[in-house]
SEDRENPA-252045 format. One record per residue (C-alpha): residue number from 0; z, x, y; residue in three letters. Coordinates in pm, whole numbers. Example, Ala and Ser with C-alpha at 12.3 -4.5 7.8 and 13.67 -1.06 7.14 Angstrom:
2
   k     pz     px     py   r
   0    780   1230   -450 ALA
   1    714   1367   -106 SER
END
This chain:
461
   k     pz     px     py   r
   0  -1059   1188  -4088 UNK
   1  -1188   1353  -3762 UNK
   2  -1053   1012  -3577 UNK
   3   -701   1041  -3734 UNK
   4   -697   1435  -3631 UNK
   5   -814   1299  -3263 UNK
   6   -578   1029  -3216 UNK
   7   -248   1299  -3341 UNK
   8   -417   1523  -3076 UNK
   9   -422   1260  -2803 UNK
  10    -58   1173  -2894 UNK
  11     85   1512  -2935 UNK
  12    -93   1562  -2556 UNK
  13     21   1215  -2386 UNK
  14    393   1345  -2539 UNK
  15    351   1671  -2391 UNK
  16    270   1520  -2068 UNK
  17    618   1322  -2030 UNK
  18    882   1492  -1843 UNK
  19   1115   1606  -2085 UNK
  20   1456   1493  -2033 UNK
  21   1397   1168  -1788 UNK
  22   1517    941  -2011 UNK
  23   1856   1154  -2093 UNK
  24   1923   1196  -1711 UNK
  25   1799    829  -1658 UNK
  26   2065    695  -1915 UNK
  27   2312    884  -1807 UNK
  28   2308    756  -1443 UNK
  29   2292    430  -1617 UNK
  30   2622    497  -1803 UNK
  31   2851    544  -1507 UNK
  32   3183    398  -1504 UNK
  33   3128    242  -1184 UNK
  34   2783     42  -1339 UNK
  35   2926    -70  -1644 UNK
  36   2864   -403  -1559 UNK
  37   2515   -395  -1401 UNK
  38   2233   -434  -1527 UNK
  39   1918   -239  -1475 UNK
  40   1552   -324  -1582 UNK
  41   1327    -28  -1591 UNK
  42    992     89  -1561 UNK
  43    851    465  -1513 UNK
  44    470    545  -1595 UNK
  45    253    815  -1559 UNK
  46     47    718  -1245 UNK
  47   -301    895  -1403 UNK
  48   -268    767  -1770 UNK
  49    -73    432  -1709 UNK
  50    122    548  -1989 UNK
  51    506    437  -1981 UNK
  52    739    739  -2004 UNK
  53   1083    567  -1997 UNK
  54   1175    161  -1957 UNK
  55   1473    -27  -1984 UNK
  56   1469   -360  -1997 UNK
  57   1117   -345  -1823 UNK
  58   1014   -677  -1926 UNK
  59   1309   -850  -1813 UNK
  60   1273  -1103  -1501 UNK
  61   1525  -1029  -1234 UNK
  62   1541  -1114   -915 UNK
  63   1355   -862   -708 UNK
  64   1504   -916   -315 UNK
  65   1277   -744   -120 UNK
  66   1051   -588   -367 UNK
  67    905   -920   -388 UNK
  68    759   -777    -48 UNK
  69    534   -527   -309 UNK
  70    378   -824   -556 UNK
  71    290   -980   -211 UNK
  72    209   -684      7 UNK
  73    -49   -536   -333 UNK
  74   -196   -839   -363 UNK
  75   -327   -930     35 UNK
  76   -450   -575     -6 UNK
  77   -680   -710   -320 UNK
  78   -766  -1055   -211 UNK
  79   -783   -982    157 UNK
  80   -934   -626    158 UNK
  81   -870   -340    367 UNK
  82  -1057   -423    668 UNK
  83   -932   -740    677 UNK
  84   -770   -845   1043 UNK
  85   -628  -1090   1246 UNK
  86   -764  -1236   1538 UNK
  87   -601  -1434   1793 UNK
  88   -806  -1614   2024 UNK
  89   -728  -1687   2396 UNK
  90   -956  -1887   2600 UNK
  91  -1042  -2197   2849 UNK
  92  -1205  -2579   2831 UNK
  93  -1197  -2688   3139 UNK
  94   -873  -2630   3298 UNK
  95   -672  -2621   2973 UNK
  96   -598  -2251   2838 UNK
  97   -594  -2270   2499 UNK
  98   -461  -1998   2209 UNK
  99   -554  -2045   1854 UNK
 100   -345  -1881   1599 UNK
 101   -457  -1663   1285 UNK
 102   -131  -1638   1151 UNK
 103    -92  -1274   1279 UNK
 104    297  -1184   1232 UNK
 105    275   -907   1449 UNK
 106    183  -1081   1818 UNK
 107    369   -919   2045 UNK
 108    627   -737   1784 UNK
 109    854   -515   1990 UNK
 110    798   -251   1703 UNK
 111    450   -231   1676 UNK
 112    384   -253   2030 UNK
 113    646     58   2081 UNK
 114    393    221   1818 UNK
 115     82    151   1981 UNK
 116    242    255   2315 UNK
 117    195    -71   2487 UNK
 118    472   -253   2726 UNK
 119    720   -517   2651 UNK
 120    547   -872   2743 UNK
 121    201   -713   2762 UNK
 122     26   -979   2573 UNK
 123    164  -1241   2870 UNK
 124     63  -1012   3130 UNK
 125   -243   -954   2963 UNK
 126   -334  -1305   2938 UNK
 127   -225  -1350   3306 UNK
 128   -476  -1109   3397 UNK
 129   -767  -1206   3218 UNK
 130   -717  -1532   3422 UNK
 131   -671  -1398   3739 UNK
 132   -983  -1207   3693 UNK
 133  -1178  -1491   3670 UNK
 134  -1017  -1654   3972 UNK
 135   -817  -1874   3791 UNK
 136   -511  -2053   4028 UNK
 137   -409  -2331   3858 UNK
 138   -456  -2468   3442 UNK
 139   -347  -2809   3317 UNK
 140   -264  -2756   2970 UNK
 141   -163  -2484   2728 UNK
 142   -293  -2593   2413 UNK
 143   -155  -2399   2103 UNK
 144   -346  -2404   1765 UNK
 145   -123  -2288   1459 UNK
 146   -300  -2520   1218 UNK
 147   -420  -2228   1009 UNK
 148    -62  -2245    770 UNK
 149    124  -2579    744 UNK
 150    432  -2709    972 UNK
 151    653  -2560    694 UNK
 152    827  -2298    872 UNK
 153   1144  -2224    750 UNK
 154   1148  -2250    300 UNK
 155   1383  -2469    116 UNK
 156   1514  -2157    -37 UNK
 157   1642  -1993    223 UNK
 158   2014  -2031    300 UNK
 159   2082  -2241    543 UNK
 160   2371  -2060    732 UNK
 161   2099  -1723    763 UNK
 162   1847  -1974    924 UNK
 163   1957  -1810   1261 UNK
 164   1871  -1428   1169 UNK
 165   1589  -1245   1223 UNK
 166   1525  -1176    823 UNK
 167   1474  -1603    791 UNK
 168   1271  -1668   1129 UNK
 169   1056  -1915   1099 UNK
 170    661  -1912    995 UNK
 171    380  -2022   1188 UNK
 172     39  -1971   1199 UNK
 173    121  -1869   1584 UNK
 174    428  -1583   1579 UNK
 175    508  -1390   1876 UNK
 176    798  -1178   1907 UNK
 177    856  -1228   1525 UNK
 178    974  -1573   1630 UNK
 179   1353  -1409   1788 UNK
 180   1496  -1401   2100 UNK
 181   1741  -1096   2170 UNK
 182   2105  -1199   2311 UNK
 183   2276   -868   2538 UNK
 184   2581   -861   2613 UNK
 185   2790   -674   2887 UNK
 186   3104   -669   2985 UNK
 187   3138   -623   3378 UNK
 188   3438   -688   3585 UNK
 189   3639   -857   3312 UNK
 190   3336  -1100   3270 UNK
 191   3080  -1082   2970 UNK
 192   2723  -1143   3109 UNK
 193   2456  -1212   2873 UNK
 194   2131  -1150   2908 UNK
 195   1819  -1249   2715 UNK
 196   1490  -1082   2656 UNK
 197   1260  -1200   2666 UNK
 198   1391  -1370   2974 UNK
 199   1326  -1726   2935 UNK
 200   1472  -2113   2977 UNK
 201   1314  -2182   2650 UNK
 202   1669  -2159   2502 UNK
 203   2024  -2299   2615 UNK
 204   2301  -2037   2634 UNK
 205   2685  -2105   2563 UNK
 206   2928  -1832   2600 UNK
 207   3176  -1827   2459 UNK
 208   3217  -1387   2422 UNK
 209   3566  -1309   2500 UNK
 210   3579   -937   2703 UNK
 211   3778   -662   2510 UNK
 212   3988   -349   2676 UNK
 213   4003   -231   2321 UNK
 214   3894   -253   1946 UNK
 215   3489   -293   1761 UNK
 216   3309   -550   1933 UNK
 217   3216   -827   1736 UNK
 218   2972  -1072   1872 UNK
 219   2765  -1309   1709 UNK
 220   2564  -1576   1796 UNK
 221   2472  -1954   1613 UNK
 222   2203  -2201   1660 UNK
 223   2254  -2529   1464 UNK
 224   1912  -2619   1324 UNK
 225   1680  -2825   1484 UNK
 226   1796  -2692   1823 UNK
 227   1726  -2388   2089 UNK
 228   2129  -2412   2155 UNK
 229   2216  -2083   2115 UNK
 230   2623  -2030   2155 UNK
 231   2764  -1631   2151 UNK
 232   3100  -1591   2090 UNK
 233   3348  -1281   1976 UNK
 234   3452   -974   2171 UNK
 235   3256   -758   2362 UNK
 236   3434   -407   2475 UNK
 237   3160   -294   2675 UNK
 238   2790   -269   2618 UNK
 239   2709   -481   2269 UNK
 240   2429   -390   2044 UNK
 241   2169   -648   2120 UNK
 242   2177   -942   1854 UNK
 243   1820  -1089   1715 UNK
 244   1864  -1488   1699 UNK
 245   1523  -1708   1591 UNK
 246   1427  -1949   1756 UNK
 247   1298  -2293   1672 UNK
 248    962  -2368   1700 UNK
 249    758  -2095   1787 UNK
 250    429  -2204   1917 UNK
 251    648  -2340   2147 UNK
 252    826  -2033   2218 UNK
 253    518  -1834   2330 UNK
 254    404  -2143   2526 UNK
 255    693  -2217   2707 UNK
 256    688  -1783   2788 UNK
 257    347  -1815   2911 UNK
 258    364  -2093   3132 UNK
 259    675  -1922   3291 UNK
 260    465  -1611   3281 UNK
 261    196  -1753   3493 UNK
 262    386  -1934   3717 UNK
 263    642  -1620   3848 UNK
 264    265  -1448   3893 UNK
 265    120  -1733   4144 UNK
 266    -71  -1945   3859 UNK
 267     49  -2291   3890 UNK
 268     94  -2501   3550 UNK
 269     43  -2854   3577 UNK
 270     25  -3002   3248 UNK
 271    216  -3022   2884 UNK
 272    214  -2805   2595 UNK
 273     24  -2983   2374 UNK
 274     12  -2856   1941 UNK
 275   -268  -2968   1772 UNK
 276   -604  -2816   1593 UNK
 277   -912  -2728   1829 UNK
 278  -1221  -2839   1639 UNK
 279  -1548  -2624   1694 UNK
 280  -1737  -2892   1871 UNK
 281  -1502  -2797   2150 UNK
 282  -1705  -2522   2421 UNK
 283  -1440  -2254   2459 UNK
 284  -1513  -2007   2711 UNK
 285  -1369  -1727   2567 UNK
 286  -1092  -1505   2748 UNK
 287   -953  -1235   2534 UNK
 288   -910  -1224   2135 UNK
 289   -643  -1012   2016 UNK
 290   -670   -802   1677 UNK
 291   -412   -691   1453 UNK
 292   -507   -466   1132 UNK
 293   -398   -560    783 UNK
 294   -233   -184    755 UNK
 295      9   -299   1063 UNK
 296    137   -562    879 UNK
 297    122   -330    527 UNK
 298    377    -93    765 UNK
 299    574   -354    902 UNK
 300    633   -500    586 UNK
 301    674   -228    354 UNK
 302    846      0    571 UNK
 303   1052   -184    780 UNK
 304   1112   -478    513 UNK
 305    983   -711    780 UNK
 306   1031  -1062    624 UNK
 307    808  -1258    879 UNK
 308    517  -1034    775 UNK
 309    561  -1083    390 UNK
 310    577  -1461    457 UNK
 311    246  -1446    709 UNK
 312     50  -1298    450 UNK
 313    134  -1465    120 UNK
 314     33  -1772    348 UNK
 315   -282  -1594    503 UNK
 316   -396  -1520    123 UNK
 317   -378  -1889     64 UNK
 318   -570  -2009    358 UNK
 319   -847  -1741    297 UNK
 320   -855  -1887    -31 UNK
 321   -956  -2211     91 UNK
 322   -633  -2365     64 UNK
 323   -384  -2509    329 UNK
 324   -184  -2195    481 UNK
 325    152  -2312    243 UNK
 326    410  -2161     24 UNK
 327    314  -2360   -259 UNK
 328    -65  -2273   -233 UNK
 329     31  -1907   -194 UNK
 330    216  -1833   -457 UNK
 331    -71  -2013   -682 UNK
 332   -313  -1776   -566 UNK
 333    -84  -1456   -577 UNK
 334     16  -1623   -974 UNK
 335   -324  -1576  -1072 UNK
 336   -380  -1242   -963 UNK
 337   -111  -1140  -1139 UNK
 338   -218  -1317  -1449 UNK
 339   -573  -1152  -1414 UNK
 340   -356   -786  -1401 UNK
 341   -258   -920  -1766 UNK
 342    112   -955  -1686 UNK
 343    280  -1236  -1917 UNK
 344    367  -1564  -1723 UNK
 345    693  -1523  -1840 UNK
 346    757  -1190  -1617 UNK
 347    732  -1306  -1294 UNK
 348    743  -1612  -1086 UNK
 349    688  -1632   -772 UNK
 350    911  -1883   -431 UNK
 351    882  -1665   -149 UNK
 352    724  -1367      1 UNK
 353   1042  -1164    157 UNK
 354   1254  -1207   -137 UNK
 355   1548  -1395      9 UNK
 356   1487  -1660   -220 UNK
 357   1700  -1648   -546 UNK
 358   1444  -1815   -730 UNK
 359   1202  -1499   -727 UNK
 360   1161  -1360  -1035 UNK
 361    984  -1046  -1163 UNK
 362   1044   -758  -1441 UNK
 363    991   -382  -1338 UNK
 364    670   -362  -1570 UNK
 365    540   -681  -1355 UNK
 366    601   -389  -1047 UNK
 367    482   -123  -1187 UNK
 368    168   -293  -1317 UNK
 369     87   -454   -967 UNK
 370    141    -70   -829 UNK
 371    -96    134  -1117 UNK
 372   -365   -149   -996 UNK
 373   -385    -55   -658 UNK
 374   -304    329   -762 UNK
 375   -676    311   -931 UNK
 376   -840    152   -607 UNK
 377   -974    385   -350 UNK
 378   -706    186   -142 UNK
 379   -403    367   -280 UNK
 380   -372    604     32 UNK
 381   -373    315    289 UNK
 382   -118    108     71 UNK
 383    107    423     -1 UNK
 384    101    505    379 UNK
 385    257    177    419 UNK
 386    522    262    194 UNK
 387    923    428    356 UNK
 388    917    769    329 UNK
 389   1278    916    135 UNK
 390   1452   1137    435 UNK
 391   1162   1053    669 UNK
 392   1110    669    758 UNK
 393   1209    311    701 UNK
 394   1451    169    527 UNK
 395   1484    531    307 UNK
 396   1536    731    595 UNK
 397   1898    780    540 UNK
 398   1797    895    163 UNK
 399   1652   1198    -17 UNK
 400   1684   1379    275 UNK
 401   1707   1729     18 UNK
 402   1426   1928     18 UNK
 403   1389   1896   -325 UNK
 404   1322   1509   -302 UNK
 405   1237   1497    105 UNK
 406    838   1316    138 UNK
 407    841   1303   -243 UNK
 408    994    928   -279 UNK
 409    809    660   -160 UNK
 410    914    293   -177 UNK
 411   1018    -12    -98 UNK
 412   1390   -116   -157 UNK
 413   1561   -426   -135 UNK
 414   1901   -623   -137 UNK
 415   2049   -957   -140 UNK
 416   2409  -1012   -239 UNK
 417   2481   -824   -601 UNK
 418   2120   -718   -595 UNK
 419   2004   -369   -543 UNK
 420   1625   -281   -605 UNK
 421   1391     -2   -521 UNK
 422   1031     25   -670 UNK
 423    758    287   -562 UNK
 424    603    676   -622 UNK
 425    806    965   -696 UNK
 426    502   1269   -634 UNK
 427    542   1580   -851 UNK
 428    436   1879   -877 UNK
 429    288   1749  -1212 UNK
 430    147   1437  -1076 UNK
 431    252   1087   -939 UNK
 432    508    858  -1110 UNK
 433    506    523  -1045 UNK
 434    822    364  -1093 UNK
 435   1038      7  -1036 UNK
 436   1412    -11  -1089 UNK
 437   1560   -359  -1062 UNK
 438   1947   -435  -1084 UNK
 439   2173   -808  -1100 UNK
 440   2558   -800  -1062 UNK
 441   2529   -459   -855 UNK
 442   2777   -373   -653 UNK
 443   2866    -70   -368 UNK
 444   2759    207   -581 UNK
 445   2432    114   -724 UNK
 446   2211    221   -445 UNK
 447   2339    541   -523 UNK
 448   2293    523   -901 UNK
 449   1925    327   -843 UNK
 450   1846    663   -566 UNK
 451   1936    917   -855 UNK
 452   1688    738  -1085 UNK
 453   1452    798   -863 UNK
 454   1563   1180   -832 UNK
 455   1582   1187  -1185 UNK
 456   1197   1165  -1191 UNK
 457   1123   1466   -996 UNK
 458   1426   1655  -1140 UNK
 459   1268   1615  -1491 UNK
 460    904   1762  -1384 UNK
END
């Protein structure tokens, strides 16, 4: 008897506990004219208790677009750990510099070298100086180890025509520059000049851009696969907004920029660029090794919905698992985590890390469950840091921007054509709701309708 009065207690508490109109409000959002035909899957629970305080289709896969970027992002924080970092190492045999790649998506990142206040192309400089200090005048070879991941580096499910933008770069277990080159455009004198930065011959220019006395500008840029050929065409008026094009190979890329690099600052380069593995019977005299933290790429990823960075560590997690640095290998390992968090098979599976791939599948409880996991580590402040900030940073920036909701919505959002997603924290003044919201045939107003959801949290406290 005193068990059945204690469990009515703990029930009549947990109910109390539940904001009290969430799931009217939530439904109601749901019922809009404009989202009659999309549908939404679910998933709000009270961050303390676990306890689910409204779902809608919450077990339902869907394809997650960039949220995907969470299941991946969670789980390198688990199977990696918090201190875990990438190193880069730069160094000599003989006359041949070598650089051996950790898979490190960040390597010279325009963003995150703007953040740590460091100058564009320091890395090359860098390297050029280390050289020079040692009296170096002349190397043979650059030698470029990126044998940590597989020569896999763009996935079968990307689409093909996207294969030039800077969301489907390619993936190497050397990255520098997040594997894009940046075409500028100018029109001077009638004439449109383009410019490239990083300044380099590793790619072929064609242009085609067509000035403009009037009207948007509309340049663009393509790059058939296989090929550094990069063509820009369209109308420039004046000054374009630089456009991000990958590049093919890019080992290559950061080989080819060093070599030109030490040449233009008197070290003469006399060999090939050679790709291969450097075993550790080879006597490296070390030059510089460059370190990137695991909450950089959190950031990067999270934040900024940087794909390269999702894709460089669901590969990392593999090779650290003893596995080759692959796709397939890291989804296996980031399947079984998620099968040890007790999620059914049937609610997720897993093709990519980014989320471009259609094939990605995951329900909003599979979200919400990899979330309340890290939420009961004493690595939930590091992984919520790395999370946009509504009316503050990232990709929510431009949202919540009330006071009411301002700093109180965290997340991570995502989109791919007639999917809208946003999964994360909504902090009240009651405590922290965890929450994922996942939507198929959306169309221009669901970001607003998924937002509200969100608002609907802390409007029901």
């Amino acid at each position: 008897m005193k068990g059945f009065i204690f469990s009515l207690l703990l029930a009549a508490t947990l109910v109390r506990a539940a904001p009290p109109d969430l799931a009217k409000r939530v439904d109601a959002i749901i019922s809009r004219p404009s989202q009659k035909k999309v549908r939404f899957g679910v998933s709000i629970v009270e961050a303390e208790t676990g306890r689910a305080v409204h779902s809608r289709n919450a077990t339902a896969a869907m394809i997650p677009a960039s949220n995907m970027k969470i299941v991946v992002t969670a789980a390198a924080l688990r199977l990696l750990g918090a201190d875990f970092k990438y190193q880069t190492t730069v160094g000599l045999i003989d006359d041949t510099l070598v650089v051996i790649g950790s898979g490190d998506p960040l390597l010279g990142d325009n963003v995150t070298d703007r953040n740590k206040g460091r100058e564009p192309g320091w890395l090359l400089n860098d390297i050029t100086d280390k050289l020079r200090d040692r009296r170096v005048t002349a190397i043979n070879d650059i030698v470029i180890d990126s044998t940590i991941f597989d020569d896999e580096r763009t996935h079968p499910g990307w689409s093909k025509k996207e294969l030039n933008r800077w969301y489907a770069c390619q993936v190497s277990g050397l990255n520098y520059n997040a594997n894009c080159i940046e075409v500028i455009a100018e029109t001077i004198a009638g004439k449109v000049n383009i410019t490239l930065d990083p300044q380099t011959a590793y790619v072929r220019l064609i242009n085609n851009a067509k000035p403009a006395s009037k009207g948007p500008d509309t340049l663009w840029c393509a790059r058939p696969a296989g090929t550094n050929t990069i063509t820009v065409m369209g109308k420039c008026h004046k000054k374009c907004r630089p456009v991000r094009v990958t590049v093919e190979r890019p080992p290559a890329f950061l080989a080819y920029l060093l070599a030109e690099h030490l040449a233009a600052r008197g070290i003469a380069v006399r060999g090939r660029f050679i790709e291969r593995k450097v075993t550790p019977d080879e006597k490296i005299t070390p030059l510089v090794t460059y370190t990137t933290l695991l909450s950089d790429v959190l950031r990067r990823c999270n934040k900024d919905s940087l794909g390269l960075a999702a894709e460089a560590l669901l590969k990392t997690i593999a090779a650290h698992a003893g596995e080759q640095g692959s796709w397939q290998h890291g989804r296996n390992t980031i399947s079984k985590h998620l099968s040890g968090l007790g999620i059914p098979n049937d609610q997720f599976y897993i093709d990519d890390g980014s989320g471009l791939s259609r094939q990605n599948k995951l329900s909003a409880n599979a979200i919400t469950t990899v979330l309340l996991d890290i939420y009961r580590t004493g690595d939930w402040q590091l992984y919520k840091e790395s999370l946009a900030v509504g009316g503050v940073d990232g990709t929510v920036r431009r949202y919540f921007k009330e006071s009411k909701y301002k700093a109180k919505v965290l997340g991570k959002t995502g989109y791919i054509d007639s999917v809208k997603s946003f999964s994360g924290v909504c902090c009240t003044s009651k405590g922290d709701y965890i929450f994922s919201i996942l939507t198929s045939n959306a169309n221009a107003k669901t970001r607003g309708a998924v937002n509200d959801i969100a608002k609907a949290v802390i409007d029901s406290e």
